[in-house]
VOSE-324848 format. One record per residue: x, y, z of N, C-alpha, C in turn; residue in one letter. Coordinates in steps of 0.05 Angstrom, whole numbers, padded with zeros to 5 digits, always signed. Layout:
<kenus>
XYZXYZXYZa ...
</kenus>
This chain:
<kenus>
-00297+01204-01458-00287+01221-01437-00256+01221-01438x -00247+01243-01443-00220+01252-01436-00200+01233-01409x -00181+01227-01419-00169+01203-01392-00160+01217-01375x -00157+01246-01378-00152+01251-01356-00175+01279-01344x -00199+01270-01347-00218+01290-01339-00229+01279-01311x -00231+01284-01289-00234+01279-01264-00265+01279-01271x -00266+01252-01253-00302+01241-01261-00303+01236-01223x -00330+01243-01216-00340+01229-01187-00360+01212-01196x -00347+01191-01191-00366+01163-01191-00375+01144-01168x -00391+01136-01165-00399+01109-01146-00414+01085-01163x -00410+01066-01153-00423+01039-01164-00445+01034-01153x -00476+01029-01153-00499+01026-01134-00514+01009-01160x -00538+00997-01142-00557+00985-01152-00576+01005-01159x -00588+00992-01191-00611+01007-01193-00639+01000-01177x -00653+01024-01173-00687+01023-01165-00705+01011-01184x -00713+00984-01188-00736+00985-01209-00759+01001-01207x -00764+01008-01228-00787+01033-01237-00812+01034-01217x -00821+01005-01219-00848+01008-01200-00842+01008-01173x -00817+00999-01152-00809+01005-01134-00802+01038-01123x -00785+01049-01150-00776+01078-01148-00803+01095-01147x -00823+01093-01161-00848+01106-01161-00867+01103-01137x -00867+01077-01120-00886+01078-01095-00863+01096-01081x -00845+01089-01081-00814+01103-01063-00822+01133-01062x -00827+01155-01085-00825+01171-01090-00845+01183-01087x -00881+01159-01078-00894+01169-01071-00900+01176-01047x -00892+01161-01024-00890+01162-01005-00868+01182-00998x -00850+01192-01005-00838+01218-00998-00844+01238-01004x -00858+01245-01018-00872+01267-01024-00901+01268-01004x -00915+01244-00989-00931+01243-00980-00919+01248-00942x -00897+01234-00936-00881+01226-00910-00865+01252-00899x -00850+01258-00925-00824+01273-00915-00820+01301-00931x -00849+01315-00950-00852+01332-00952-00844+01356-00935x -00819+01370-00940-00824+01403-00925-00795+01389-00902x -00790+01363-00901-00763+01352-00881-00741+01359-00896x -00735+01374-00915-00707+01378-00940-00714+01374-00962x -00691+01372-00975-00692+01359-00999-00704+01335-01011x -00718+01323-01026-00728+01304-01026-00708+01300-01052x -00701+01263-01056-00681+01253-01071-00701+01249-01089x -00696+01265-01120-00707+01245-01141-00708+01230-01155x -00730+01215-01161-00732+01183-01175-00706+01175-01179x -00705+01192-01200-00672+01179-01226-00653+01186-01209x -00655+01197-01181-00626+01190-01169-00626+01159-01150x -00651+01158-01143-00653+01129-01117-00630+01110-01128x -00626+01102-01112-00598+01076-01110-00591+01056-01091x -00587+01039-01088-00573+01029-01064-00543+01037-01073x -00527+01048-01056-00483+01052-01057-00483+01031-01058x -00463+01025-01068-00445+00992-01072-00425+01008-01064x -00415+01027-01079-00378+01037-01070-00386+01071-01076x -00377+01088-01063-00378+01119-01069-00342+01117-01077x -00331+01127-01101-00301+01130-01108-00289+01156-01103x -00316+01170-01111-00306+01200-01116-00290+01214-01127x -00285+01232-01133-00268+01239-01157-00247+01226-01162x -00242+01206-01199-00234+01192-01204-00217+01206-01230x -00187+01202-01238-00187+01207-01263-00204+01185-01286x -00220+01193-01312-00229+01184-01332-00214+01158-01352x -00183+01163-01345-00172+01137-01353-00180+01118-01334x -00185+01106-01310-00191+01090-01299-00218+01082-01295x -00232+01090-01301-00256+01082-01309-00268+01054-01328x -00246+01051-01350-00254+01023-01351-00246+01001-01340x -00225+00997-01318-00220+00983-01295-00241+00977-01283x -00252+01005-01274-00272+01009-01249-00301+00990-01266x -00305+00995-01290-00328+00984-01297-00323+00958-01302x -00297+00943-01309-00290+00917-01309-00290+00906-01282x -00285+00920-01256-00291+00906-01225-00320+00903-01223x -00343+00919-01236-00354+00912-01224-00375+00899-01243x -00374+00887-01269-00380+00864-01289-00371+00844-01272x -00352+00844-01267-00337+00821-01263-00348+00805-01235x -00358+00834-01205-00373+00826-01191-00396+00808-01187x -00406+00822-01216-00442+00829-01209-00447+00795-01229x -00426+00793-01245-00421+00767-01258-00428+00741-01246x -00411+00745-01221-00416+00723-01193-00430+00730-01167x -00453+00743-01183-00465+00754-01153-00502+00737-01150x -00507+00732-01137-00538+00725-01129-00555+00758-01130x -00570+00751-01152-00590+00771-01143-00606+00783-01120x -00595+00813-01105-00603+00815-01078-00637+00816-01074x -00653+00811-01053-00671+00818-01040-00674+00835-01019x -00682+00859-01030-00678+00882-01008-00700+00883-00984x -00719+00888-00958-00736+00896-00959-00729+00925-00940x -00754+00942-00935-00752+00967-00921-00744+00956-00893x -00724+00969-00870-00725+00960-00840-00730+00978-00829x -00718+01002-00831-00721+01025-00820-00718+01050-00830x -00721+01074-00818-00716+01103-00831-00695+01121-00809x -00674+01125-00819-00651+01133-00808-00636+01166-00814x -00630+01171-00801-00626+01203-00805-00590+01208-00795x -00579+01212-00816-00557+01221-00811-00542+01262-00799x -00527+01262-00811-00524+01293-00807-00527+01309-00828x -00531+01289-00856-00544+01306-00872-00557+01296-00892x -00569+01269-00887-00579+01260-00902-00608+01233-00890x -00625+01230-00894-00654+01214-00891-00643+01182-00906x -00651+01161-00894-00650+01143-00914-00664+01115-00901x -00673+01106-00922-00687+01076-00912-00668+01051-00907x -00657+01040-00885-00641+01019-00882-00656+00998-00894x -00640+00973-00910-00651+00956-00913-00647+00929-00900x -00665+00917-00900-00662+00890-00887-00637+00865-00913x -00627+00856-00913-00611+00840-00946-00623+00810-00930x -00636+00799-00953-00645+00764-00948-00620+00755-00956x -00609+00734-00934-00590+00715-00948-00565+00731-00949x -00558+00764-00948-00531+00773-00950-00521+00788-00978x -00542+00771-00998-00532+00781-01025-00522+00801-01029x -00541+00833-01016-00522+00847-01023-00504+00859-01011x -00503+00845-00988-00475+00859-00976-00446+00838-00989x -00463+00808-00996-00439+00797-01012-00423+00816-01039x -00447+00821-01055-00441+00838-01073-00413+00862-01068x -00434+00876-01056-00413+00902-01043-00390+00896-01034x -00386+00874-01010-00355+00863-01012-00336+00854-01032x -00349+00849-01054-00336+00834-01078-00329+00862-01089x -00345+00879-01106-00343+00900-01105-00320+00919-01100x -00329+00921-01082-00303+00937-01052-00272+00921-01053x -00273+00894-01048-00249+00882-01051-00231+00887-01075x -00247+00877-01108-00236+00883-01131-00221+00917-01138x -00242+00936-01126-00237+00966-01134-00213+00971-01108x -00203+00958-01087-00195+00967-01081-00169+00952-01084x -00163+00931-01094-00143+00916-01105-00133+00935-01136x -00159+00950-01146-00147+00967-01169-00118+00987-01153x -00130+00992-01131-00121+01022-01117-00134+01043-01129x -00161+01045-01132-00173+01064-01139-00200+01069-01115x -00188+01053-01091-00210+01054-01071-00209+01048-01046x -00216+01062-01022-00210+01046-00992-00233+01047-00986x -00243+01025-00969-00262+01019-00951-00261+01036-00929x -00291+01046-00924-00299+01054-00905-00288+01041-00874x -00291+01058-00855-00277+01030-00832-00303+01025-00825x -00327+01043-00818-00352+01027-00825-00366+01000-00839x -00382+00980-00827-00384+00971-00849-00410+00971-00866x -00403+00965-00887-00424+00976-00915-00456+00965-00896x -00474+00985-00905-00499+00982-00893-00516+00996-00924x -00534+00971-00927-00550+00968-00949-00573+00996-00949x -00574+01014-00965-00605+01040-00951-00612+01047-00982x -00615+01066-00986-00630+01078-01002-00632+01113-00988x -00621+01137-01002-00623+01158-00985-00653+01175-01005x -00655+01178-00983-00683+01181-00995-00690+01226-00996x -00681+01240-00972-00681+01268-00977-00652+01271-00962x -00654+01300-00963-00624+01310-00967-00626+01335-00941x -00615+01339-00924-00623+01372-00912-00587+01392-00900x -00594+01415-00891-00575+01414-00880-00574+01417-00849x -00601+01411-00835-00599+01401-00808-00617+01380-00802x -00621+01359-00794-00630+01341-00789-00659+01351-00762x -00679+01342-00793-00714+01347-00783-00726+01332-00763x -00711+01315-00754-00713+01285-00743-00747+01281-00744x -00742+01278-00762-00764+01265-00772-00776+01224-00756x -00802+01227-00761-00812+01195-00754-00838+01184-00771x -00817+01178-00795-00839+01174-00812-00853+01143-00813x -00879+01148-00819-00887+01107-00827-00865+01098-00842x -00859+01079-00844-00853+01060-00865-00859+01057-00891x -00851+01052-00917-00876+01046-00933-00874+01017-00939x -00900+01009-00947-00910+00988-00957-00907+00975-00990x -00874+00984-00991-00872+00979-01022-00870+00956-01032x -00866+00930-01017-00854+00909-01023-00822+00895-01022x -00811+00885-01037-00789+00880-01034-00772+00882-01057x -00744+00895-01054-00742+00916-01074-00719+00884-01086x -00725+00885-01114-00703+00849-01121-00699+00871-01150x -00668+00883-01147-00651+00905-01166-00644+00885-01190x -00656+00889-01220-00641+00871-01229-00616+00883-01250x -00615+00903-01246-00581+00917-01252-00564+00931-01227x -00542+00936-01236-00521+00950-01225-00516+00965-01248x -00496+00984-01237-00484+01012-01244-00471+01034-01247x -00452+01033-01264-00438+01062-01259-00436+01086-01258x -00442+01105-01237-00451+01124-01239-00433+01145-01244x -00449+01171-01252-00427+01193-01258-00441+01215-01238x -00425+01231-01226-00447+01244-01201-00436+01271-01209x -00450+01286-01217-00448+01321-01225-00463+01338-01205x -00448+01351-01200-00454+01364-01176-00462+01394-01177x -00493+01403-01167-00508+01428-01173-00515+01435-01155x -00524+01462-01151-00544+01479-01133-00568+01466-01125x -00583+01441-01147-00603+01440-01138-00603+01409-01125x -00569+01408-01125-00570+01373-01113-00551+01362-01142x -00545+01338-01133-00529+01314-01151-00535+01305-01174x -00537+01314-01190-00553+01291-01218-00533+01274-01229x -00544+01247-01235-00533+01218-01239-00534+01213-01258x -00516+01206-01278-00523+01189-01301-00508+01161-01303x -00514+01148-01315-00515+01126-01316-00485+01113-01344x -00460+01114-01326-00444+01105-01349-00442+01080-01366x -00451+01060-01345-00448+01034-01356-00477+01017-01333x -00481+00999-01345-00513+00983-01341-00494+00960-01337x -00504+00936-01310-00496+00911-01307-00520+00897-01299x -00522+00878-01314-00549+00858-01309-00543+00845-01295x -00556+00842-01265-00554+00813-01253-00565+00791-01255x -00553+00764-01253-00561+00741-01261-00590+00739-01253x -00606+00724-01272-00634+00721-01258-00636+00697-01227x -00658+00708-01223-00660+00692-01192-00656+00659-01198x -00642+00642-01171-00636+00620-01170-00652+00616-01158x -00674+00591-01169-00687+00577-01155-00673+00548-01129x 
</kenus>
């Protein structure tokens, strides 16, 4: 990529496959006909949204968050609730133990010591956005019964922006440490 080609990026956890697939079944079953429904290969947990970034800084950005995910405890997600913003559906998660909001602080702190990032004055809340609309269906859906979502990568994302919604690709893959007994 060109260093100086303007990239929109965010850092998020990946969905493992068999998690993203009950995920995906249950929205198509729950929240059919409520908007947009998010697909598979986009699900995520945010760690950091950057948003349009120049392309030279990008290997910074992927060195903060190696360097994170390096010293991070593998999170345990589970489902808590289903939340509706002003333009977007999403499953809050419960984090065992903090991990990933530790993560995300580490994260957030390093990228923003780059100066390639400010924190929300919000603070970071763990979800998964699950459909997309542009008025809120207020919807009340079950829950699902997926289990407990334990991400064993992180990620840099590249977010391209279309008519039919966001498509993600995946710039750089970070493995997180395996679980500590």
């Amino acid at each position: 990529m060109d260093g100086d080609e303007p990239l929109r990026l965010f850092l998020g956890l990946c969905i493992p496959d068999g998690w993203g697939r009950e995920l995906a079944a249950w929205q198509a079953r729950e929240l059919a006909g409520g908007g947009r429904l998010v697909p598979l290969g986009n699900l995520h947990v945010t760690l950091a949204f950057l948003g349009t970034r120049p392309g030279r800084e990008l290997p910074a950005i992927v060195a903060a968050l190696d360097a994170a995910v390096v010293r991070a405890e593998r999170p345990r997600l589970e489902v808590a609730r289903y939340r509706e913003t002003r333009s977007a559906g999403m499953l809050v998660l419960g984090d065992e133990g903090g991990r990933a909001t530790a993560l995300a602080t580490d994260v957030q702190t390093r990228l923003e010591e780059l100066g390639v990032y400010r924190r929300e004055s919000r603070p970071w809340l763990p979800h998964v956005t699950v459909v997309r609309y542009r008025r809120p269906p207020r919807l009340r859906p079950p829950l699902p019964s997926i289990g407990t979502l334990v991400p064993s990568d992180a990620a840099a994302y590249l977010s391209r922006l279309h008519p039919s919604g966001a498509r993600y690709e995946v710039l750089r893959l970070c493995s997180l440490p395996e679980m500590r007994r």
